[in-house]
C-alpha positions as CSV (number, residue, x, y, z in Angstrom):
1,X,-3.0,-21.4,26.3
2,X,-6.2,-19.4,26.9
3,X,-4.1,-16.0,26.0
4,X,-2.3,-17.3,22.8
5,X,-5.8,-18.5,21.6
6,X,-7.6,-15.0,22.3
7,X,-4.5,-13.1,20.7
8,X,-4.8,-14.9,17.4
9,X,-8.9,-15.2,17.4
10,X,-8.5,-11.1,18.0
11,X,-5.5,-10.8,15.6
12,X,-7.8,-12.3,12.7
13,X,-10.6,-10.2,13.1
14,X,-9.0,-7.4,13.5
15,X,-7.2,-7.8,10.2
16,X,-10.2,-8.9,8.5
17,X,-11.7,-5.7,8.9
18,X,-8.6,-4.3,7.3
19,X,-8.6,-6.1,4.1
20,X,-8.7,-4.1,0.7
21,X,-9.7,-5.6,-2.4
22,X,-9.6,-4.3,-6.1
23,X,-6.6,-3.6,-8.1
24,X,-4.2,-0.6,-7.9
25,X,-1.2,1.2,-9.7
26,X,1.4,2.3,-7.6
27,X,3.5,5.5,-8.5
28,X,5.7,7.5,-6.4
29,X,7.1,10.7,-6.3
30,X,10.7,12.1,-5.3
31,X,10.9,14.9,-2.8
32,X,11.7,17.0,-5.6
33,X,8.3,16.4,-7.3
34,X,9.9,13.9,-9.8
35,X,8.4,10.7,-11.0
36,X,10.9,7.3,-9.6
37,X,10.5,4.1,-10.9
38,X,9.2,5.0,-14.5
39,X,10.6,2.4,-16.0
40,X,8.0,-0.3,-14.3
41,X,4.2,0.0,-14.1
42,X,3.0,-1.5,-10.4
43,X,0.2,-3.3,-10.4
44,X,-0.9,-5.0,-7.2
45,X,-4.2,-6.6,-6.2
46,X,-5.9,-6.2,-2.7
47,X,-3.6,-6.6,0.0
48,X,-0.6,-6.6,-2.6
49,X,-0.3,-3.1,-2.7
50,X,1.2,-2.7,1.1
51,X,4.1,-5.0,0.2
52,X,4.5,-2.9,-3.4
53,X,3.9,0.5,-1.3
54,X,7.6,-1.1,1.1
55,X,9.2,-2.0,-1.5
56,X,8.9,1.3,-2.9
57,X,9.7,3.5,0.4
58,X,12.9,1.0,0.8
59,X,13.8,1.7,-2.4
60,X,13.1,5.9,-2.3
61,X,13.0,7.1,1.0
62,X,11.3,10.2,2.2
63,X,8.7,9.8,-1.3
64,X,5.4,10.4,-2.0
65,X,3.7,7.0,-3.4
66,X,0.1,6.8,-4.9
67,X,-2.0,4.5,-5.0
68,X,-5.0,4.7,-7.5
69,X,-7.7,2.5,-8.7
70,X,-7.0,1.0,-12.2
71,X,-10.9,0.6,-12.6
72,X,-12.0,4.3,-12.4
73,X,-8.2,6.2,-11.5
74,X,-9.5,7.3,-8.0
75,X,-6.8,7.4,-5.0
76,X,-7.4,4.5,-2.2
77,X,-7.9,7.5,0.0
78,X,-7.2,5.4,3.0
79,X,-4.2,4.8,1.8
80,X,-2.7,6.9,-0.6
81,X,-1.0,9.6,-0.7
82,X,1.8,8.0,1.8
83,X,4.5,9.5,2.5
84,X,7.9,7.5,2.9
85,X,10.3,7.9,5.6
């Protein structure tokens, strides 16, 4: 019990010090250089944009997405640009 309770209490900080707040567009780029997905604008807020950032490498694998601030248009430079396999 001791070991279940020490792996969630470290789980939970450790993610905490991952959170990201703010909200982000999402775009993503072929191999090719090519814009995918034009037809939808991405918009996810704080942790949102890791499922939206999936959901785009399952749909185009092997591309490029971005992930910029919507307040000022700067990358998330932790976390953009990320490249699909």
């Amino acid at each position: 019990m001791k070991r279940v309770f020490i792996g969630v209490t470290l789980t939970t900080l450790l993610t905490g010090c991952l959170t990201t707040s703010g909200v982000y567009r999402l775009s993503a780029v072929d191999k090719q250089g090519e814009p995918v997905a034009t037809q939808f604008n991405l918009i996810a807020q704080g942790t949102g944009i890791y499922s939206m950032r999936n959901a785009l490498c399952a749909a185009y694998p092997g591309s490029t997405v971005y992930i910029k601030s919507t307040s000022d248009g700067e990358n998330l430079s932790s976390e953009s640009p990320y490249q699909c396999r």
